[in-house]
C-alpha positions as CSV (number, residue, x, y, z in Angstrom):
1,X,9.0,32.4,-14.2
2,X,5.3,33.6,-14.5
3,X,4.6,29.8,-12.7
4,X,7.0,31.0,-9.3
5,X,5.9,34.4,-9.6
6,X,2.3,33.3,-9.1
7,X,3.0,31.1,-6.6
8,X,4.5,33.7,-4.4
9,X,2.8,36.1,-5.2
10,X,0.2,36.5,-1.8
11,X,3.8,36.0,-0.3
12,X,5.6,39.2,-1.9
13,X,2.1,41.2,-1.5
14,X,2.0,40.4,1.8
15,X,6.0,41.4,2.8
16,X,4.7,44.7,1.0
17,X,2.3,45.1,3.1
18,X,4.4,44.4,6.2
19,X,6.9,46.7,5.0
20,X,4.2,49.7,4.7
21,X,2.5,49.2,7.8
22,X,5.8,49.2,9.0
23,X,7.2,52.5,8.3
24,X,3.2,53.9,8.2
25,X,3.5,52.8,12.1
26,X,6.6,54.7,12.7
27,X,5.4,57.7,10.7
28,X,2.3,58.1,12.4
29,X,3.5,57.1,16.0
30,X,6.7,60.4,15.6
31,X,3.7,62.7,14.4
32,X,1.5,61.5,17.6
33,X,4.8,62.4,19.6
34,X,5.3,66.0,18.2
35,X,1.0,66.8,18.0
36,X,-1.2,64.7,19.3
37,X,-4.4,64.4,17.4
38,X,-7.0,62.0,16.7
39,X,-6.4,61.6,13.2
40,X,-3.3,60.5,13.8
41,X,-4.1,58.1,16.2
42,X,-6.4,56.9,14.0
43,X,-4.1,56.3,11.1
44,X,-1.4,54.8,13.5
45,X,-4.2,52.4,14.8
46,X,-4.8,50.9,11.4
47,X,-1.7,50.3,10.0
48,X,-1.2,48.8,13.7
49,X,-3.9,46.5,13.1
50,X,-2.6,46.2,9.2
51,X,1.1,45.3,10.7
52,X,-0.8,42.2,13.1
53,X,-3.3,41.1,11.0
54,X,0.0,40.6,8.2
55,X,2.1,39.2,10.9
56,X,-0.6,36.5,11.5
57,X,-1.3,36.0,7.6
58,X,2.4,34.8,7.7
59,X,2.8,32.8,11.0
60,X,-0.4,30.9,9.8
61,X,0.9,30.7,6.2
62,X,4.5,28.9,7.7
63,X,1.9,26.8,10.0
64,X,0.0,25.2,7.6
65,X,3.7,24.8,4.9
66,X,5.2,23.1,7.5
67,X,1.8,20.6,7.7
68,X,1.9,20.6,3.9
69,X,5.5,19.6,3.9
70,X,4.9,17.1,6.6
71,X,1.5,15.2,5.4
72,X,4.2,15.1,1.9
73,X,6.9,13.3,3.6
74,X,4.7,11.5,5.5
75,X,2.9,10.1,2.4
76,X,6.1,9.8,0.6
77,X,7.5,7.4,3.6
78,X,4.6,5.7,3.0
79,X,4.9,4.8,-0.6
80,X,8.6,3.7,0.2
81,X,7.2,1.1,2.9
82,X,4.9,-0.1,0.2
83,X,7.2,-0.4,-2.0
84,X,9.2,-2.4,0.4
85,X,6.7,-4.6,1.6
86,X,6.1,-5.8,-2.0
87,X,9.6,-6.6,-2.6
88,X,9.3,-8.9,0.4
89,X,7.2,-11.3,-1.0
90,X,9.3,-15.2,-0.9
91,X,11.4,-16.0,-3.0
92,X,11.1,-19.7,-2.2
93,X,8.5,-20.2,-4.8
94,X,10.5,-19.4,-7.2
95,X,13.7,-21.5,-6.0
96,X,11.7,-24.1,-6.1
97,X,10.2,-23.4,-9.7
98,X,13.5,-23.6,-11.2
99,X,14.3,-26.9,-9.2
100,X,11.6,-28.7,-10.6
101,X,11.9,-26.8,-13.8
102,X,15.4,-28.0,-14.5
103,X,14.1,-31.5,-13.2
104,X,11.4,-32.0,-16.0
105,X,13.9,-30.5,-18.7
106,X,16.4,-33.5,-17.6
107,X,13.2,-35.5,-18.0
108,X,12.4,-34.0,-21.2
109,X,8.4,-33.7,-19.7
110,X,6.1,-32.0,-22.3
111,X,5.5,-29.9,-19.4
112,X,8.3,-28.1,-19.3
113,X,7.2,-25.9,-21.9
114,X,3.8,-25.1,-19.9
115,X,5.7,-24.0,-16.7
116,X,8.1,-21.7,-18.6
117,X,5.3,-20.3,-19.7
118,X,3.0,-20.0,-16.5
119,X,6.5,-18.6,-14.2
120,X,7.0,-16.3,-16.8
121,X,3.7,-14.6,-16.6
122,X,4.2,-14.6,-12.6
123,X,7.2,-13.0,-12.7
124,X,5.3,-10.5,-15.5
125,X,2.3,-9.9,-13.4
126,X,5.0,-9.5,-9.5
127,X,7.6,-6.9,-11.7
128,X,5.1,-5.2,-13.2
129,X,1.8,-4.9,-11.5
130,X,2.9,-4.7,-8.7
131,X,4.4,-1.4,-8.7
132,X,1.0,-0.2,-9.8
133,X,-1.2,0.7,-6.5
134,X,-4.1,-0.9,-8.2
135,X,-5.3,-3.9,-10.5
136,X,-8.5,-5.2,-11.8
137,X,-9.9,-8.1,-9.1
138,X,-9.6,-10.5,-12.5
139,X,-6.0,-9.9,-13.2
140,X,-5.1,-10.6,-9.4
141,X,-7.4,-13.8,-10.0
142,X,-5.2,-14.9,-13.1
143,X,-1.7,-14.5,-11.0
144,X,-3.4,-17.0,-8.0
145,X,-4.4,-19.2,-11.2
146,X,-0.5,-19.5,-12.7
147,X,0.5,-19.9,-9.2
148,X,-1.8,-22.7,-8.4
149,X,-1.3,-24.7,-11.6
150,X,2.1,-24.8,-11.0
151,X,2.1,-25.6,-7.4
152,X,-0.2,-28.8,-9.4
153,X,2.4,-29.2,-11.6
154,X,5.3,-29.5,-9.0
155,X,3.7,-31.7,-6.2
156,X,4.1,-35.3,-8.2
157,X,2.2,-36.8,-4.8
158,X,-1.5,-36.7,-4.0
159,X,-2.5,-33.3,-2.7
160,X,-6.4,-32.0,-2.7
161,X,-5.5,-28.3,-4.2
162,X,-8.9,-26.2,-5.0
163,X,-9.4,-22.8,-6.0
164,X,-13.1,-21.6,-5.9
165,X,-14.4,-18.8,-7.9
166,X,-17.4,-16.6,-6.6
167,X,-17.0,-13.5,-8.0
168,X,-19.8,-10.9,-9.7
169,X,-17.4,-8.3,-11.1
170,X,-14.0,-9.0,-11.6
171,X,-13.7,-5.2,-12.8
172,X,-13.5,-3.8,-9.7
173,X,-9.7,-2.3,-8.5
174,X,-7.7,-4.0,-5.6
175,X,-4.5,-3.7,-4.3
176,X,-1.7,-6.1,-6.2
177,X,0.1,-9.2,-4.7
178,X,-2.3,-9.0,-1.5
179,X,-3.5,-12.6,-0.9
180,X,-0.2,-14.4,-2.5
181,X,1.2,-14.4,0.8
182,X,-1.2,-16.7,2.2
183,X,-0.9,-18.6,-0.9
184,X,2.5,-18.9,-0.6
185,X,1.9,-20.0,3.2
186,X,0.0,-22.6,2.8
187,X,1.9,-24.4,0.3
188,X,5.8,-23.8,2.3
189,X,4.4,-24.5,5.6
190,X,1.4,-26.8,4.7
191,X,2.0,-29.1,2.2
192,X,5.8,-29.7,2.1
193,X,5.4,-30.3,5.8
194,X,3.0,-33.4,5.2
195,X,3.5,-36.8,3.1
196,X,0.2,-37.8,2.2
197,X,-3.5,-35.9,2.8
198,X,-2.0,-33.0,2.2
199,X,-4.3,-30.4,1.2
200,X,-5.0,-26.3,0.4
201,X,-8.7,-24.9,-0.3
202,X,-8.4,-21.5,-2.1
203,X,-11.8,-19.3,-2.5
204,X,-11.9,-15.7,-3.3
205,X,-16.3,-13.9,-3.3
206,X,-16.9,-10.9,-4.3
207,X,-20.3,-8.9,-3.9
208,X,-20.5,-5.3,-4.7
209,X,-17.9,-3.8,-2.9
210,X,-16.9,-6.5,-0.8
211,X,-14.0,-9.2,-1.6
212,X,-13.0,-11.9,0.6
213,X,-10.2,-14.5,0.0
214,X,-9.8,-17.2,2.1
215,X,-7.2,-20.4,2.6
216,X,-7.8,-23.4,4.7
217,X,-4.9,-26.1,4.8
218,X,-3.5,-28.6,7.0
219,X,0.2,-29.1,7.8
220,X,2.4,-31.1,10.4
221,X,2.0,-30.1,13.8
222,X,5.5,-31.5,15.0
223,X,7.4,-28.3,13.0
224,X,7.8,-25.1,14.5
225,X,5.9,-23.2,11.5
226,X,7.7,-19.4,11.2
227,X,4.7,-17.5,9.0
228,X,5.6,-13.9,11.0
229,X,7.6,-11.4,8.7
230,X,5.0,-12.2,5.8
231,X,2.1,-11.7,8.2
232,X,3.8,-8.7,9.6
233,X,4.4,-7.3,6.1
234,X,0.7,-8.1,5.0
235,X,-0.6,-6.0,8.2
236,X,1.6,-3.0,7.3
237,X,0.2,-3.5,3.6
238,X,-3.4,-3.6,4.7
239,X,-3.0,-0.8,7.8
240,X,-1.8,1.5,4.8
241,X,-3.9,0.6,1.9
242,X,-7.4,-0.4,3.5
243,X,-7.2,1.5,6.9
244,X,-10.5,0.6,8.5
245,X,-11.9,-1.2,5.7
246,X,-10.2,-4.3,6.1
247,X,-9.9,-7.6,8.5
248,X,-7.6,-10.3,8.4
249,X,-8.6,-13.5,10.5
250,X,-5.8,-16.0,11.1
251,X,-6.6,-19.1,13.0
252,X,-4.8,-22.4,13.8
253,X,-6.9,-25.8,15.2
254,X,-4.9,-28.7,15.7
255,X,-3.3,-29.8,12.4
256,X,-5.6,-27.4,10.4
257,X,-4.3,-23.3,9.5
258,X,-7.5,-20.6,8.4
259,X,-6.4,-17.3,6.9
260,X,-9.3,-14.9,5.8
261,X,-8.2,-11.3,4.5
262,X,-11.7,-8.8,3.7
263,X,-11.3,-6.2,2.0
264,X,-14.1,-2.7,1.4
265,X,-12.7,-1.8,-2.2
266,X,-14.6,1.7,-1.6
C-alpha cells in the first residue's frame, strides 16, 4: 500500500489542489460580485492561475502515460517478434539429422555416438540460448562448430567445407542464432543441389567492436533457390537488434551465392 500510495501521490496532491483552487475561484469571484476590491481580485487571480497551471500538470501528466504506455507495448510487440523470428529458424536440419542418424545406427557406425552427442548440444545451445537476448561471440562460435561437424559427418561425398577463425575476443556479447541462417542456406540450397565440387567457406573476424561473418558457396543454377522467409526473418532480427549498426550483403554470381552479415556490438 505505502508502494501505490507513493506512486500517486503527485496525483492525489495535485486533484487537492484542483479541488481548492476550485472552490477558492468561486469564493473569491461571489465576493468580487457583492464588493469589488483589489484584494479580491488578487486572490481570485491566483487560485485562477493555481486552477490552469494544475489543469496543465494533469493534461501533460496523461500525455506523457499514454507515451509511457505506448513506447511499453511497443517494446513488448517487439520482444514477441523476436521471439518469433527465432522460432523460425529450419527445421530441415534437423530432419535430416535424424535421417542419417538412424542410418549410421542401422550401420552400427562408431559415429553414431558422436552425432548424438554434437545434435544434442544444438538443440541445448537453440532452446536455451536462444531465448537469452545475448551470448558470448565464443559460445555462438561453438554452435556453428557442432553444426558444421555434422554437416561433415552427414555428406559421405566430397565437399570442401571450411570454417575460419579470426577472432581477438571471443568475450564480447552478440545476439544468439544470428548467422545459422546462412549456415543453414548454404548447406539446403548449396550443397544438396550439387553432385560433386560442392563446396561452403565459413569465416567469422572480430576486431574490437566489430564482427563479421561471412559464407561463400556454390550451388546448381538450374533450381529455383527459395532463401526469402529466412532472409526476411534475419532483416527483422537485425532492424530490431542492431538498428544502424548493422549490414547484411547478399550477392549471387553465376553458380556462386556471398552472404556477409556485420555487426557494431556497441
Amino acid at each position: 500500500m505505502i508502494s501505490i500510495e507513493k506512486k500517486y501521490l503527485s496525483y492525489y496532491m495535485a486533484i487537492i489542489l484542483f479541488i481548492g483552487a476550485s472552490i477558492g475561484m468561486i469564493h473569491y469571484k461571489q465576493l468580487l460580485e457583492n464588493s469589488p476590491k483589489a484584494v479580491y481580485e488578487t486572490y481570485f487571480l491566483i487560485f485562477q492561475v493555481l486552477f490552469f497551471a494544475v489543469i496543465g500538470y494533469l493534461l501533460i501528466s496523461w500525455v506523457f502515460k499514454l507515451i509511457r504506455n505506448y513506447r511499453l507495448l511497443k517494446n513488448e510487440k517487439i520482444e514477441a517478434e523476436l521471439r518469433l523470428l527465432k522460432s523460425k529458424i529450419d527445421p530441415h536440419f534437423f530432419f535430416n539429422t535424424l535421417n542419417n542418424l538412424y542410418g549410421l545406427a542401422i550401420a552400427k557406425s562408431d559415429k553414431t555416438a558422436e552425432v548424438i552427442q554434437k545434435l544434442s548440444e544444438i538443440m541445448r545451445y537453440t532452446i536455451y540460448e536462444g531465448e537469452k537476448n545475448q551470448t558470448p561471440l565464443k559460445s555462438e562460435i561453438n554452435y556453428l562448430k557442432e553444426y558444421i561437424d555434422i554437416q561433415k559427418i552427414r555428406y559421405q561425398k566430397n565437399v570442401d567445407i571450411q570454417f575460419k577463425i579470426n577472432v581477438l575476443d571471443d568475450s564480447i556479447l552478440v545476439a544468439p542464432l544470428l548467422f545459422i541462417m546462412l549456415v543453414e542456406n548454404a548447406f539446403k540450397h548449396g550443397i544438396e543441389s550439387l553432385t560433386e565440387d560442392a563446396f561452403v567457406h565459413i569465416s567469422i573476424f572480430q576486431k574490437e567492436h566489430m564482427v563479421t561473418f561471412e559464407v561463400n558457396n556454390n550451388f546448381d543454377s538450374k533450381p529455383e533457390m527459395s532463401r526469402g522467409l529466412g532472409l526476411k526473418n534475419l532483416r527483422k532480427r537485425l532492424e530490431y537488434l542492431y538498428p544502424k549498426r548493422h549490414t547484411l550483403f547478399l550477392e549471387k554470381d553465376k553458380s556462386i551465392y556471398r552472404a556477409k552479415i556485420t555487426l557494431l556490438t556497441k
